[in-house]
Structure formats: structure tokens, C-alpha cells
C-alpha positions as CSV (number, residue, x, y, z in Angstrom):
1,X,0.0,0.0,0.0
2,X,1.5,3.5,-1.0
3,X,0.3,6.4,1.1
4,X,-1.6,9.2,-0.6
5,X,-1.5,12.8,-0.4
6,X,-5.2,12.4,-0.6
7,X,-5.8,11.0,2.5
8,X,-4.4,13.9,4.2
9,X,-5.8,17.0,2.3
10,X,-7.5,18.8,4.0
11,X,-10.0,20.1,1.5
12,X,-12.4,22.7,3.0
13,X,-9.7,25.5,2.4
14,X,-10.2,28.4,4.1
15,X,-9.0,31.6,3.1
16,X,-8.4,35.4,4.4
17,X,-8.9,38.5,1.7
18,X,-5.7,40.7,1.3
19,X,-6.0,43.4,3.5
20,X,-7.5,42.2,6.0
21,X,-6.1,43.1,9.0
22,X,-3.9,40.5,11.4
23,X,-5.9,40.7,14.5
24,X,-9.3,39.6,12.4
25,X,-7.1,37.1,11.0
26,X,-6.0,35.6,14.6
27,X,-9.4,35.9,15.3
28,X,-10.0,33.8,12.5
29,X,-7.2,31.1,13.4
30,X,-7.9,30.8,17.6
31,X,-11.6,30.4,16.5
32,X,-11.5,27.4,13.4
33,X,-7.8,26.2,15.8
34,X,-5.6,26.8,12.3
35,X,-2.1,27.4,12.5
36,X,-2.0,28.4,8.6
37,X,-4.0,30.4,7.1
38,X,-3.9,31.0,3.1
39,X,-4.4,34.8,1.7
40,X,-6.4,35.4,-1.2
41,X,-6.9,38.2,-3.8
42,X,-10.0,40.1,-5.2
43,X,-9.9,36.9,-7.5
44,X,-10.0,34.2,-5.1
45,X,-6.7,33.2,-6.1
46,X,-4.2,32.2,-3.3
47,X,-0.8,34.2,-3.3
48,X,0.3,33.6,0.5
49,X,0.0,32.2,3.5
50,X,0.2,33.2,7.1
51,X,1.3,31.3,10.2
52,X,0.7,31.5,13.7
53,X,4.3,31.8,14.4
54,X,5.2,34.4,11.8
55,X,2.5,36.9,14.1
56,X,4.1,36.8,17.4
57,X,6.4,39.6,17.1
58,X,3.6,41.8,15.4
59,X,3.0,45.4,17.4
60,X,0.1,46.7,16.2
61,X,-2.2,43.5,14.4
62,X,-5.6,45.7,14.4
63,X,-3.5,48.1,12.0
64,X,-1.1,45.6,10.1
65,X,-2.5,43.9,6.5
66,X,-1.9,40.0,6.0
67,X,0.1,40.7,3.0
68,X,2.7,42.3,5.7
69,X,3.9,38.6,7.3
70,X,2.5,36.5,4.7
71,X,4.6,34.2,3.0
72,X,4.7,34.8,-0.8
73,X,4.8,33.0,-3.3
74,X,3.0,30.2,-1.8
75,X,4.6,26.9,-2.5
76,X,2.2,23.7,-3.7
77,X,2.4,19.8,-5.1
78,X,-0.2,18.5,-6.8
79,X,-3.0,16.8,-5.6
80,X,-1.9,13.5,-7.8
81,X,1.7,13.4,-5.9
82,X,2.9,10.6,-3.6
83,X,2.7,12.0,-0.1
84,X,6.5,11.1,0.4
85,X,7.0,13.6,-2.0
86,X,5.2,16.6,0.1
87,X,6.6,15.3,3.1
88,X,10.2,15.4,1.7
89,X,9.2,19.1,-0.1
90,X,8.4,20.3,3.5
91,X,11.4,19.0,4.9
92,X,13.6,20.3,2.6
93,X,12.1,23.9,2.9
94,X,11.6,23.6,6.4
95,X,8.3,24.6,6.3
96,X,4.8,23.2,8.7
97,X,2.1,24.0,5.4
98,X,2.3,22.9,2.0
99,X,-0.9,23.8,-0.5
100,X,-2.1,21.1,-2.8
101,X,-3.0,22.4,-5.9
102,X,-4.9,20.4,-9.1
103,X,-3.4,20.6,-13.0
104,X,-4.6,23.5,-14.2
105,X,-2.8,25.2,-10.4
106,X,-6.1,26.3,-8.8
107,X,-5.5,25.3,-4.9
108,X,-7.8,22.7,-3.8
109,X,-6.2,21.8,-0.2
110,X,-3.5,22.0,2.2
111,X,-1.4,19.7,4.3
112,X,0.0,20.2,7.5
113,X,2.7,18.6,10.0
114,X,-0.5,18.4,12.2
115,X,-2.3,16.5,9.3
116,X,1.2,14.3,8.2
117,X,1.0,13.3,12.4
118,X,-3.1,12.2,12.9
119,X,-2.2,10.6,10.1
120,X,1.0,8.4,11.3
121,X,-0.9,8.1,14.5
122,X,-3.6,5.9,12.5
123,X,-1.3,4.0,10.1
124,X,1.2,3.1,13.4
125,X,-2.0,1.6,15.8
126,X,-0.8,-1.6,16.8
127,X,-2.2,-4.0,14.0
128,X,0.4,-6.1,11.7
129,X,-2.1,-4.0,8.7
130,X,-0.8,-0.8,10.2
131,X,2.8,-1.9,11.2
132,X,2.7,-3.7,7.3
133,X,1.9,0.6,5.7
134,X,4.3,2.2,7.6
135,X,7.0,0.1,6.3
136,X,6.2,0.3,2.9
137,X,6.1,4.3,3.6
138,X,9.6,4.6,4.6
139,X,12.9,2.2,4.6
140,X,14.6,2.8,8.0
141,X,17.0,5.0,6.9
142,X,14.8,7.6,5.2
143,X,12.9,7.5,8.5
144,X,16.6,8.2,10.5
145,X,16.7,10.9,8.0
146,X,13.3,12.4,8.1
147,X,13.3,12.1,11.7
148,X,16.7,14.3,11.8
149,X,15.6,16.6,9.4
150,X,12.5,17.2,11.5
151,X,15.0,17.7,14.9
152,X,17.3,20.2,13.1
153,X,14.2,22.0,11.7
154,X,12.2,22.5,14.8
155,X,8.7,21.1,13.5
């Protein structure tokens, strides 16, 4: 069994409008318990992201835009990719969020190290099914790897 990016995804996206003003956008994240948070133009079309982390050293939230912290350009995988790949693309680029976009580049998720965790916590439960997917995820040295990767980065 190969893990899929789609069984992670979370697809109900929600966005924020550029412009809109951090403190609404905390407001936003404490309510829904995000810690990402994509930013959207007049269009609809997503050109950053926010984080909860990037806002703690904001001063003045109720008068700062989104577009002020927001990371930009956003970075995405396709929707069609093996999860391995997203995980190893958020590695890499040390980064919690990755957007999942479809072929023509519209976004139609995101994935999170929150996400990537509920779901090793299901495939590890203590079943010789569960212990029989995680091993075809990873050979043990890409997990020594990841799992360094992940200590050097902080996630």
C-alpha cells in the first residue's frame, strides 16, 4: 500500500482577503484552531500564506494587513503526488504548510505537519495491517533521516 496525499488534504480551504487586518485574521485562526492560514486576492486566487508563528512579534495586528507577514509566493504539489513527496518538499524547505494544488494550479487543499501526524498516529495503531503501511512508507533510513531533518528544523 502506498500512502496518498489524498488522504491527508484537508479540503475545505479556508482563506483570508488581502487586506484584512492580522488581528481579524488571529481571530479567525484561535476560532476554526488553524495554524496556517492561506491569503487570497480580489480573485479568489491564493498568493500567500500566514502562520501563527510568523504573528508573534507583530506590534500593532488591528492596523497591520496580512500581505505584511505572509509568506509569498505560496509553495504547492499536486494533488496527484505521492505523499513522500510533500513530506520530503516540507522538509527540505523547512516549512509546517504545503498547499495542494490540481493541473490546471487552482489550490484545492492544504497539508499540514498536524495533518502528516493524525495521520501516522492511525497508520502506526498496533495491527500487523498498520505496522505492514508504515513500512512500505519509509525504509529505515529515510525514516533516520526524516526524523533528523524534523529535529534540526524545529517542526
Amino acid at each position: 500500500m502506498q500512502a496518498k496525499l489524498s488522504n491527508v488534504i484537508t479540503r475545505d480551504l479556508v482563506t483570508v482577503p488581502l487586506g484584512t487586518f492580522l488581528s481579524v485574521a488571529c481571530e479567525m485562526m484561535e476560532q476554526k484552531k488553524f495554524r496556517h492560514l492561506p491569503v487570497a486576492d480580489g480573485d479568489g486566487k491564493v498568493v500567500g500564506i500566514i502562520s501563527k508563528r510568523g504573528l508573534n512579534y507583530i506590534r500593532n495586528p488591528e492596523k497591520t494587513p496580512v500581505e505584511y507577514v505572509m509568506a509569498s509566493p505560496v509553495v504547492t504539489v499536486d494533488q496527484n503526488s505521492p505523499l513522500r513527496s510533500a513530506i520530503f518538499k516540507m522538509l527540505e524547505l523547512k516549512i509546517s504548510s504545503l498547499l495542494i494544488s490540481d493541473k490546471s494550479g487552482a489550490i484545492v487543499g492544504i497539508v499540514t505537519t498536524d495533518d502528516l501526524l493524525w495521520y501516522l498516529s492511525y497508520i502506526l495503531e498496533d495491527s500487523k495491517e498498520s505496522r505492514f503501511s508504515f513500512s512500505s512508507l519509509f525504509d529505515l533510513q529515510t525514516i533516520g533521516e526524516a526524523a533528523q531533518q524534523i529535529s534540526n528544523a524545529g517542526i
